[in-house]
N, C-alpha and C positions, 0 to 999 in steps of 0.2 A: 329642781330648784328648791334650793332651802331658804330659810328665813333664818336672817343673821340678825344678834343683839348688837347695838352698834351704841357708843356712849354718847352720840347724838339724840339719842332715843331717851336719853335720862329727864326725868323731872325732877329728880333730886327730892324724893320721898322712898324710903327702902321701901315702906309698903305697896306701893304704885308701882314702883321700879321692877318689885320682885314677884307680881302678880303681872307685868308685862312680857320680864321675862319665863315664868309658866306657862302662859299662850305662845308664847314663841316656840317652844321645847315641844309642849302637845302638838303643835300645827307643823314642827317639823318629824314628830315620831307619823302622824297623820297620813306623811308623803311619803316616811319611810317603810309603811306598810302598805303601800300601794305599790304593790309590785304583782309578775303573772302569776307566780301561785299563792296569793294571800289568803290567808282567814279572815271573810267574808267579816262574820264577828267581832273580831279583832278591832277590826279599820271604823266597825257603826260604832263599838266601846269608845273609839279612840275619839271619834267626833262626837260622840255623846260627850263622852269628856270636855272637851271643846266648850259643845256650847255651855254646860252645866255651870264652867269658870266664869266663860263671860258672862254671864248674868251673875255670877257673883262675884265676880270684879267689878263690873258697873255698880253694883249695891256698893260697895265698900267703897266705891272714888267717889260716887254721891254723897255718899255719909260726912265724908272726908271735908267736899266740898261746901255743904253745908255747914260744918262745923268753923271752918275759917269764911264763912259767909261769902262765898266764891259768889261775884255780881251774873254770871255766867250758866247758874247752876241748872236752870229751867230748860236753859238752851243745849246744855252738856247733853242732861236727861232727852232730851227730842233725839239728840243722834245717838244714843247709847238704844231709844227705842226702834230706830230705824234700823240699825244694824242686827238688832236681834230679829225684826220685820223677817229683812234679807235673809239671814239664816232660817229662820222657819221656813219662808218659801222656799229657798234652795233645797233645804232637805227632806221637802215634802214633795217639791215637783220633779224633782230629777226620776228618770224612768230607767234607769241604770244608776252604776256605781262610779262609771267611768265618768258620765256627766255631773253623779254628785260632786267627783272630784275635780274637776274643771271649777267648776263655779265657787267650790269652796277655797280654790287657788285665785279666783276672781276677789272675791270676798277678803280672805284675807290680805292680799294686795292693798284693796281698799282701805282695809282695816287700820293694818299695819302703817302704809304711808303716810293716809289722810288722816285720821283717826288718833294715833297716838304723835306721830310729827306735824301734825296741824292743831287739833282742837287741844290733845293734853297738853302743849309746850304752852298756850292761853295760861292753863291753870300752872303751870312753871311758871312762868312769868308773873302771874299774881301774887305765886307766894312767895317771890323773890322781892316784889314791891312790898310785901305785909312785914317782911322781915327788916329790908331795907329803912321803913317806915319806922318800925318798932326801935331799929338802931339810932336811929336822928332824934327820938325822944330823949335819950341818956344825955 
């Protein structure tokens, strides 16, 4: 199973948009090295990589969001910490490589559907009403 970009998925910010779709791309090269004779190496790089973005994705949609004073922002921040939570414990409890990858197919699942089609489309939606907003002044 791959993880597809779908223009449902848009917030209509290139920088958001293009930092979501780099998690997508890493989390499908991720599954694409999970195969029976992989470089063990390879697959931890590749989920290192992973996590490395999302926390620097999250810093930069935070920035973002603070900067257009997103009403939201505190609460964004609590599920941006949760989600790295989940990843820490996944990649520290799993006792194999097979169940790291299980759960990191969990996780992004999560990520992907709830995460950027639930809480990001809040902040779409915000800066659709700030622009909107800002039109009606003229």
């Amino acid at each position: 199973m791959v993880f597809e970009w779908t223009n449902d998925m848009m917030i209509d910010n290139d920088v958001i948009d293009d930092d979501h779709r780099k998690l997508i791309s890493i989390a499908n090269r991720i599954i694409e090295l999970n195969r029976p004779n992989r470089d063990a190496e390879d697959l931890k790089q590749a989920i290192r990589e992973l996590y490395d973005y999302v926390k620097y994705h999250f810093d930069r949609e935070e920035v973002l969001m603070r900067k257009l004073d997103y009403t939201e922002v505190d609460n964004h921040h609590l599920k941006h910490v949760a989600i790295i939570k989940d990843m820490n414990h996944y990649l520290t409890s799993s006792h194999h490589m097979g169940e790291m990858l299980s759960n990191f197919r969990v996780l992004m699942n999560k990520w992907v559907i709830n995460h950027i089609m639930e809480e990001d489309k809040k902040f779409h939606y915000f800066m659709q009403s700030k622009v909107e907003s800002f039109l009606r002044k003229d």
